[in-house]
C-alpha positions in Angstrom: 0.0 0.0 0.0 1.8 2.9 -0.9 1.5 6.5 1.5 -0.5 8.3 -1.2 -3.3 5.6 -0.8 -3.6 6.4 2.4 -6.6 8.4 3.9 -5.5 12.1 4.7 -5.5 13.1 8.7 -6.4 16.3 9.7 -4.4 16.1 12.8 -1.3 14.2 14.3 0.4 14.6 17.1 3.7 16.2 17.3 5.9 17.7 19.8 6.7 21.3 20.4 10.0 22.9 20.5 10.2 21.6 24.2 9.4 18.2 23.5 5.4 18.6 24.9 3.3 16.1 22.0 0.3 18.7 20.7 -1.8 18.2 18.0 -0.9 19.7 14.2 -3.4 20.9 12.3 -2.2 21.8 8.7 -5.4 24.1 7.3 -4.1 27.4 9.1 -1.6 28.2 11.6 -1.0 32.0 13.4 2.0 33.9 12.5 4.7 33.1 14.8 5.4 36.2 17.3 9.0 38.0 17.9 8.5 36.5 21.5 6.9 33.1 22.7 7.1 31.2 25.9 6.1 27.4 26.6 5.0 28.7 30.3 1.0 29.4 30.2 2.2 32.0 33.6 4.0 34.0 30.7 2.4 37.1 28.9 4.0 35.8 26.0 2.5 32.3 26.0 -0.2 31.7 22.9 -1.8 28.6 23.2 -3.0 28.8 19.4 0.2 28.7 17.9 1.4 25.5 20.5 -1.9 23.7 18.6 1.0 23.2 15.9 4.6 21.7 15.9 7.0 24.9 16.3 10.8 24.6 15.7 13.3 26.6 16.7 16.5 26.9 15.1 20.1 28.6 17.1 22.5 29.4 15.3 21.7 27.3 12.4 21.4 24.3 14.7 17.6 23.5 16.0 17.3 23.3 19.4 14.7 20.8 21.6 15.3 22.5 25.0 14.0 25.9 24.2 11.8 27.6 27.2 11.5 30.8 25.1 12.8 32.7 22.8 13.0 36.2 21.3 14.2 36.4 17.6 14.8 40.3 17.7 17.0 40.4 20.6 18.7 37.2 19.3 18.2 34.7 22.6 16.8 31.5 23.9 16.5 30.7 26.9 16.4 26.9 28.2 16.4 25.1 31.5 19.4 24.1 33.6 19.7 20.8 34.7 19.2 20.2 38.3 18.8 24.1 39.3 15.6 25.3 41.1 14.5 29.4 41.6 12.8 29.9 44.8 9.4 28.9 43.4 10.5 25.8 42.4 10.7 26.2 38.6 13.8 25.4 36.9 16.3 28.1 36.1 16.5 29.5 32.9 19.7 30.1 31.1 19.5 32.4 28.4 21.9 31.4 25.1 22.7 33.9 22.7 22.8 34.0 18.8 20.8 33.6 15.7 17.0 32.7 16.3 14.9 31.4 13.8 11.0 30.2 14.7 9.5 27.9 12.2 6.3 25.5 11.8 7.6 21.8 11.1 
């Protein structure tokens, strides 16, 4: 049976640019912002634009860890490993460079 015999899906699931599975939906995505957190307690949290599979590329190499990023300030910011801020979230490191969002 070849893949073009197949019945078309409207939706898969996929994972986000930290790893989360979400459901794709190929008919219309949102434009991606200049600034987007995976944290819903963020102001710059959409949850539109995590109903599709976002990448994130740094410095020409895509990243899987990204918390957040900002493409005109040129930064990401992803978690540290084992350290905790006093609320118990991990701590953010922020990585600088050449951002680029994209829908897979």
């Amino acid at each position: 049976m070849s893949l073009s015999a197949l019945p078309a899906l409207p939706t898969m699931p996929h994972r986000n640019f930290n790893g989360r599975i979400k459901m794709t939906d190929s008919s219309s995505r949102p434009t991606l912002p200049d600034r987007l957190s995976v944290n819903p307690r963020s102001k710059f949290y959409d949850a539109a634009i995590f109903e599709h599979e976002v990448g994130i590329k740094l410095n020409g190499k895509e990243r899987f860890d990204v918390e957040e990023y900002c493409i005109s300030e040129g930064w990401v910011k992803v978690a540290s490993a084992k350290a905790l801020d006093r609320r118990g979230q991990p701590l953010l490191l922020t990585v600088k460079g050449t951002v680029e969002a994209f829908y897979r």
